[in-house]
Structures are given as C-alpha cells and as structure tokens.
GUBADREN-269799 format. One line per field, with one value per residue (C-alpha): residue in one letter; x, y, z; residue number from 1. Coordinates in steps of 0.25 Angstrom, whole numbers, plus 5000, padded with zeros to 4 digits. Each point is the difference from the previous one (the first is absolute). Layout:
r: [A  ...];
u: [X  ...];
v: [Y  ...];
w: [Z  ...];
k: [NUM  ...];
***
This chain:
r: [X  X  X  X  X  X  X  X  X  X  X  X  X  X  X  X  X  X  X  X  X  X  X  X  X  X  X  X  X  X  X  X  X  X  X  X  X  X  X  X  X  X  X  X  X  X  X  X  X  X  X  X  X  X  X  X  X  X  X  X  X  X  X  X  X  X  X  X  X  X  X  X  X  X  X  X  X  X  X  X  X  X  X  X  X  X  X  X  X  X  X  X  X  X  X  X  X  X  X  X  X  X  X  X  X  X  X  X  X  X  X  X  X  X  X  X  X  X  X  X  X  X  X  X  X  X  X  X  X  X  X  X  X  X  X  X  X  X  X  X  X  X  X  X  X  X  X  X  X  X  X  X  X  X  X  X  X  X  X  X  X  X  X  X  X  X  X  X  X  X  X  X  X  X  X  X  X  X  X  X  X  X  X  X  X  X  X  X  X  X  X  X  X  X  X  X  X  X  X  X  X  X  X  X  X  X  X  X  X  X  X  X  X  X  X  X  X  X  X  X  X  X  X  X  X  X  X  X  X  X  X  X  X  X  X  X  X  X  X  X  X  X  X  X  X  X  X  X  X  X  X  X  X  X  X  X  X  X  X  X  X  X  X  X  X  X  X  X  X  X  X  X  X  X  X  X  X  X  X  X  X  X  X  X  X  X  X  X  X  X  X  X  X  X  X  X  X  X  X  X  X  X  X  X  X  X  X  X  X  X  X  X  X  X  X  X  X  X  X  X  X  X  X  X  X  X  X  X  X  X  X  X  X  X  X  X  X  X  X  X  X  X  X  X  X  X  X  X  X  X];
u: [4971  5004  4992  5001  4996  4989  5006  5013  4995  5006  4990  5011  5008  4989  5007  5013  4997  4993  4992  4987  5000  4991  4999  4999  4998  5013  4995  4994  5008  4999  5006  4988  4999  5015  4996  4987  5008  5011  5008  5014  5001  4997  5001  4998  5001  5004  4986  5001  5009  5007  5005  5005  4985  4994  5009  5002  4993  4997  5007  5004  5014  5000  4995  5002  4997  4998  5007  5013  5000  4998  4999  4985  5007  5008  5011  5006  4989  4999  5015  4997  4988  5008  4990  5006  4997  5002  4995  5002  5012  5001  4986  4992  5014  4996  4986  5006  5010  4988  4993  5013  5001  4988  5000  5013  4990  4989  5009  5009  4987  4997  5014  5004  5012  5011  5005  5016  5001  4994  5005  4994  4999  4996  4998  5003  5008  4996  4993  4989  5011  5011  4989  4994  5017  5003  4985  5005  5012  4994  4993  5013  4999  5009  4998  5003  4997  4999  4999  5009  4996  5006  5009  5009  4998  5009  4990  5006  4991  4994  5010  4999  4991  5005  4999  4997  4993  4986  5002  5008  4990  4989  5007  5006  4990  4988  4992  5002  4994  4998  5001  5007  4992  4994  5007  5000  5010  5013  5011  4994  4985  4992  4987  4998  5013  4997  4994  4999  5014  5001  4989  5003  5012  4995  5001  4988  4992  5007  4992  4999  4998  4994  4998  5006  4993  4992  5005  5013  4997  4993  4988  4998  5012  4999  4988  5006  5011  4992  4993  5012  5010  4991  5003  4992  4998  4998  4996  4995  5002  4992  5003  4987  4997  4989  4995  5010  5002  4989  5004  5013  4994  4992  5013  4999  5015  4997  5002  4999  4992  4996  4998  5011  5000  5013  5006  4986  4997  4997  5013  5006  4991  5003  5014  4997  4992  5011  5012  4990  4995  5015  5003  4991  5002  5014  4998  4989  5009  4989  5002  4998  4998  4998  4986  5006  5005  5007  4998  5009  4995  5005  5013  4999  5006  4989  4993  4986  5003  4993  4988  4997  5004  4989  4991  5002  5000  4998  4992  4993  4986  5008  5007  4986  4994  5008  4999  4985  4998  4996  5001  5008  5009  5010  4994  4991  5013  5007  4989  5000  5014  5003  5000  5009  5010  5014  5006  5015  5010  5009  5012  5010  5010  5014];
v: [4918  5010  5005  5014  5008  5010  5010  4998  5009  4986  5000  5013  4989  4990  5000  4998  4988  4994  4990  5001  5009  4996  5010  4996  5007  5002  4997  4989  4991  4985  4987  4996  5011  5000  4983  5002  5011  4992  5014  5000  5012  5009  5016  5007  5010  5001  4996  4985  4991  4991  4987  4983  4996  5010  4995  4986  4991  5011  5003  5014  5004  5016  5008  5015  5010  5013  5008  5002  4991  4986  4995  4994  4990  4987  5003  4987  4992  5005  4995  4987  4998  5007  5011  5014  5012  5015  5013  5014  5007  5014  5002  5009  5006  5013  5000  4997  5011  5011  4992  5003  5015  5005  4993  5007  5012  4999  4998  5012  5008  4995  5003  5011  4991  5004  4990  5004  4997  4988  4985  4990  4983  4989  4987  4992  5004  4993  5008  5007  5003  5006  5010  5004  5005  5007  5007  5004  5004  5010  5004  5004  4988  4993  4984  4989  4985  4986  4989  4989  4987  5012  5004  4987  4997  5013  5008  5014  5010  5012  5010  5011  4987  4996  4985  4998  4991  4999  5006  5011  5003  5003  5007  5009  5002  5012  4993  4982  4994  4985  4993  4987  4987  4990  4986  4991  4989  5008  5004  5013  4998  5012  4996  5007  5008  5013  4997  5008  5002  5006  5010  5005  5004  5010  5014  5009  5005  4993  4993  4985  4997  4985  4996  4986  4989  4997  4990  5008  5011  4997  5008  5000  5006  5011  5005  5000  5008  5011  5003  4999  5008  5008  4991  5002  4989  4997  4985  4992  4986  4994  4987  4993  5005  4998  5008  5012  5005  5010  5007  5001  5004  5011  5008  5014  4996  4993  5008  4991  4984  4994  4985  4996  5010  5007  4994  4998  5008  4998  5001  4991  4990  5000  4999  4988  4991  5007  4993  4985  5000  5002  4987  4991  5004  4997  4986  4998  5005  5011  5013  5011  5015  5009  5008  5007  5016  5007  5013  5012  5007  5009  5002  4996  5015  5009  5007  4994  4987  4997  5006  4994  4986  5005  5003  4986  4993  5001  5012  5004  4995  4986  4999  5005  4990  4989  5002  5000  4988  4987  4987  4995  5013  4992  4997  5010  5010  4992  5002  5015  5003  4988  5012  5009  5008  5003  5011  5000  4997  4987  5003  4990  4989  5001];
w: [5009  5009  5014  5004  5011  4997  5002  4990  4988  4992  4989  4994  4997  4994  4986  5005  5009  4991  5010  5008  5010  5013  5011  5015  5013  5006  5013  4998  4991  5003  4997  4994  4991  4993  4998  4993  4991  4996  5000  4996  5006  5012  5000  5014  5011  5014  5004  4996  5007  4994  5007  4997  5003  4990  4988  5002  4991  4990  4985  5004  4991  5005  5012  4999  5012  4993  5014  5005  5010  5001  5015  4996  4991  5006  4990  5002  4999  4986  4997  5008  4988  4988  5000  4994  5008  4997  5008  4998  5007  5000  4991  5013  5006  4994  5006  5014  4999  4995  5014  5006  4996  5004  5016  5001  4996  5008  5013  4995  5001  5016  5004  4992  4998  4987  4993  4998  5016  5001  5001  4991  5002  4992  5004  4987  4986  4989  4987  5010  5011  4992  4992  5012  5005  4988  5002  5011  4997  4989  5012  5008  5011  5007  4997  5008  4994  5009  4991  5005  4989  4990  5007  5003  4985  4997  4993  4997  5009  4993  5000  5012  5007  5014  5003  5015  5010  5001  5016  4995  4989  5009  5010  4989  4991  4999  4991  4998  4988  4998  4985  5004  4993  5009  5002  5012  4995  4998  5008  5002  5002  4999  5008  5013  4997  5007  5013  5014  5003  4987  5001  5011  4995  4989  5003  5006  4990  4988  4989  4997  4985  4998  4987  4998  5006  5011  5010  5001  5011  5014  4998  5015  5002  4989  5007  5014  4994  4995  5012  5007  4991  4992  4987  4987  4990  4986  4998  4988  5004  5011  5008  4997  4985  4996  5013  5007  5013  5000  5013  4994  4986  5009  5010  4999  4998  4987  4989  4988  5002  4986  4997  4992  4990  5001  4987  4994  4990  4985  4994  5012  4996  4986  5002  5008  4990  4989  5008  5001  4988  4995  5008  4996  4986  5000  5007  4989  4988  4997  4993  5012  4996  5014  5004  5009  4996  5011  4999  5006  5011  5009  5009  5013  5004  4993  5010  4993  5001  5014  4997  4986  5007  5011  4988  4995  5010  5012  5002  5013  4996  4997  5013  5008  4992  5004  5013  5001  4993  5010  4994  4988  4999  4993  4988  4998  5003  4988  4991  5003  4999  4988  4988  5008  4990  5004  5000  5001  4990  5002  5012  4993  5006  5000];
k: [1  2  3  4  5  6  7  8  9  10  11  12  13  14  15  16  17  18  19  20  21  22  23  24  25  26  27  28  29  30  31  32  33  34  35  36  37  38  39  40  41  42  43  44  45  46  47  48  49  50  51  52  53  54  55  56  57  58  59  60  61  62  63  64  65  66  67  68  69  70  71  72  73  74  75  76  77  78  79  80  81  82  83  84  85  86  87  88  89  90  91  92  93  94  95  96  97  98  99  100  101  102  103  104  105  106  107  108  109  110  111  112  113  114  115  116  117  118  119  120  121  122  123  124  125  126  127  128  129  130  131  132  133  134  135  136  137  138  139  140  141  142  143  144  145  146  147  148  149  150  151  152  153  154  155  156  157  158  159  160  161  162  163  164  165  166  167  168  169  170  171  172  173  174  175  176  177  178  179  180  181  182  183  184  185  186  187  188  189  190  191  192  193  194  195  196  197  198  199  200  201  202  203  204  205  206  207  208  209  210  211  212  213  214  215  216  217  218  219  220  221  222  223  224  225  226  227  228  229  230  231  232  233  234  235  236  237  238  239  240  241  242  243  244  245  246  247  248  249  250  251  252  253  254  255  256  257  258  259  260  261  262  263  264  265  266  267  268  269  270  271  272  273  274  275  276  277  278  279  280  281  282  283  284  285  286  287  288  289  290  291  292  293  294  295  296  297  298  299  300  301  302  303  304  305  306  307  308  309  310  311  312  313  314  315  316  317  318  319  320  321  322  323  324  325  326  327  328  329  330  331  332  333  334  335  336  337  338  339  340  341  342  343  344  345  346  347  348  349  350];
***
C-alpha cells in the first residue's frame, strides 16, 4: 500500500503501481496514520517533514519527495533504517528560470536598464543555477557564480561563468539571484547565508532575485536594504512558510512575491512524480512507462517570450491578487497557480 499527498496526481500511475493508493494531507501526516496503513511506501512534497521519530517502528520500504530539493527529509535517518529515498532534481528548473526571466523584466521596465551592460550573480549552480547563466547569456549578460561546495569538488563552471566569492559577487553584480539548496550539516551550510553585511553590499537600485528557500536570506536586512539603497526584489521563498513576510511581500520595491510557486507549474509537477514513480518502480522491479510529455516551446531570446510567460503566469491580476489575500496565502496561492503552463523550451546542460 502506498500513501500519498493529495496533491500528487498519483492515481496516472494506478496501473502501473499496481497497489492501493491512499491519499493524505501533506501537512498533516502523523505517526499514527503511516502505522494504521501499514504503507510500504510514502510519496510526498516539500510540505511534510520527514524525520527518525516519524519513521520508526513502521514498515515503510520507499519515501519519494516529488520536489527538487529535499531538506524536509532526514536523509540519513532513512539510510540508518534501510529505507530508499528518491526526489526530483531538475524537474521545476525551467519554471524557475521563466520566474527568473520575467523579474529580470519587470525591473528592466523600473530602471530602464539594458541587458548587454549588466552583471549577473547566482548564488548556487546546480541544474536551476547553471539554466538561469546560459539564459542570461543568451540575453548578452555578464555572469558571475559563487557556489563554494561545487566549486571545491572541481566541477567545470559553465563556460563564459566567473566563479568568485560571495563578497565579490554582491559588490559586482546589477542583479544576484539565489538557487543554492538548503542544508545545515555540511561544510558549507546554507541557512542564514546572506545576512546584513552582505545586503549592504548590493549596488543602489539593483534587484535581488529569491527563489530558493526560505531560511537563507535575512529578511530584516533585505528590507533595510531597499530603503536604504533603493534595491527592488523578486522573492518566492519566505523564512516562516507557511506564513510570508507581508511587509516585505507588500515594498513598493517588490516587484514580484508569490508563495513558493516559481517552479510550480503543471508540467514541473508532472516531471516530478515522473522521476518518483520511476524510482520506486525500479526498487519494486515494476514495468515504468512516463506521463510526462515535454513539449517545446519558445527560446528564451524571442521578444514574445516575456509576455506569454506574464499571460500564463503571473499576470497582473495574479500578482494583485496575491497581494490582497490575508490569511492562508500560501495554499490558497498554490492552488491558483498549480495548473500553470510553461512556456519556454528546455535551455540544456553542458
């Protein structure tokens, strides 16, 4: 028997799996409720943590988070218990660079600011990261990258991609854009990385692009530096999800702030259960055939990209929306934007 978040359209795969299915809701999953099932397995999203005192004692074979990251699951406590795990790397990167495209937009509009003269930095280059530095590429830009984990394991930097400090990359750069994962045990932890010194180091009227997780920026500090230095900000992710920052949320400054949608749209989540499903079939010796087709679209460089994106998703009536909701923005937000189309075609890796 297999439990799965309401949300995951898992009933596709009903013939494949071959099991009951048994929906749950993803924030409220309890001990008690993975007992009484007797489930196996354990699909999920980024809304259900996953930790030793939740698993213990239960007959749970597989647990699948159907998002790229995975810092809501104690991945060693699964080892510790021989439980398999599988999550979804690169499934919503091309949602997050279309999120990323048209902030660079909107603050293009503000600032009258052109593209081929302006610097670029990106906190983070893994499969989100590097597309959004060949996008900006295309778009004539000058990228800088800080990813220190990656870069002392040697990984071979996108070509024309600067690596440099984290200082010298918001000293530098016109516009900083932040796809690092979330971890707090490594050699490089990521929680509370750009704090106050680092803020204040961002060029006036430059734009901060947010769209990783929350935790990993000072939101105290982003705010004192756009009344300060006239910044403008693009942000997704939000320190206390489920609840955001709403004075943050409602700057003049803020040109884009959604609920953790930037890589949620409906092709992002198919790849996702695609890539779990996948897994699980494989540890179970199952026959897999995929549900998800992904379409071309359009290049990032075509002039109509932007607004068909806009048209898509994240119109103005969307955003004005969003920002007028009191309450449970976050999952009411989700449900709004959880049918999104995309609209570019893949940007692929080297």
């Amino acid at each position: 028997m297999i439990l799965y978040d309401s949300h995951i359209p898992l009933t596709n795969y009903a013939h494949q799996l071959d099991e009951e299915l048994v929906p749950f809701d993803g924030r409220n999953l309890t001990k008690k409720d993975i007992l009484a099932s007797g489930a196996r397995a354990l699909f999920i999203r980024s809304v259900t943590k996953i930790d030793q005192s939740l698993i213990t004692g239960t007959q749970l074979r597989f647990i699948g988070t159907c998002t790229a990251g995975y810092e809501h699951v104690d991945v060693q406590s699964l080892r510790n218990k021989g439980i398999a795990f599988a999550h979804a790397p690169g499934s919503n990167a091309m949602p997050v660079v279309e999120y990323v495209l048209t902030a660079l937009h909107e603050w293009k509009k503000k600032t009258n600011a052109q593209f081929p003269n302006l610097t670029i930095g990106i906190i983070g280059m893994g499969q989100i990261g590097t597309r959004v530095a060949m996008m900006c590429q295309l778009l004539g830009m000058r990228v800088l990258a800080s990813d220190p984990p990656l870069e002392s394991y040697g990984k071979n930097v996108t070509e024309g991609v600067e690596w440099v400090s984290l200082n010298m990359l918001f000293m530098q750069s016109n516009c900083i854009s932040v796809h690092a994962a979330m971890n707090t045990h490594d050699l490089f932890p990521t929680q509370n990385l750009i704090k106050e010194y680092h803020c204040s180091l961002m060029n006036s009227s430059s734009l901060f692009i947010h769209a990783a997780r929350g935790g990993m920026v000072d939101e105290h500090a982003l705010l004192k530096a756009m009344n300060d230095s006239d910044i403008h900000v693009a942000i997704d992710v939000w320190k206390q999800e489920p609840s955001w920052n709403r004075e943050l949320a409602g700057h003049p400054r803020t040109i884009m702030a959604t609920p953790h949608i930037a890589g949620y749209t409906e092709d992002a989540r198919k790849r996702g259960i695609d890539m779990i499903v996948q897994a699980y079939c494989n540890l179970m010796d199952k026959q897999f055939t995929s549900q998800s087709n992904d379409m071309k679209g359009t290049s990032v460089a075509d002039p109509k990209a932007v607004n068909l994106i806009k048209e898509r998703r994240f119109g103005e009536q969307k955003i004005l929306w969003l920002q007028g909701k009191q309450g449970n923005v976050f999952d009411e937000g989700r449900r709004t934007f959880m049918h999104d189309l995309e609209t570019l075609s893949d940007i692929m890796l080297m």
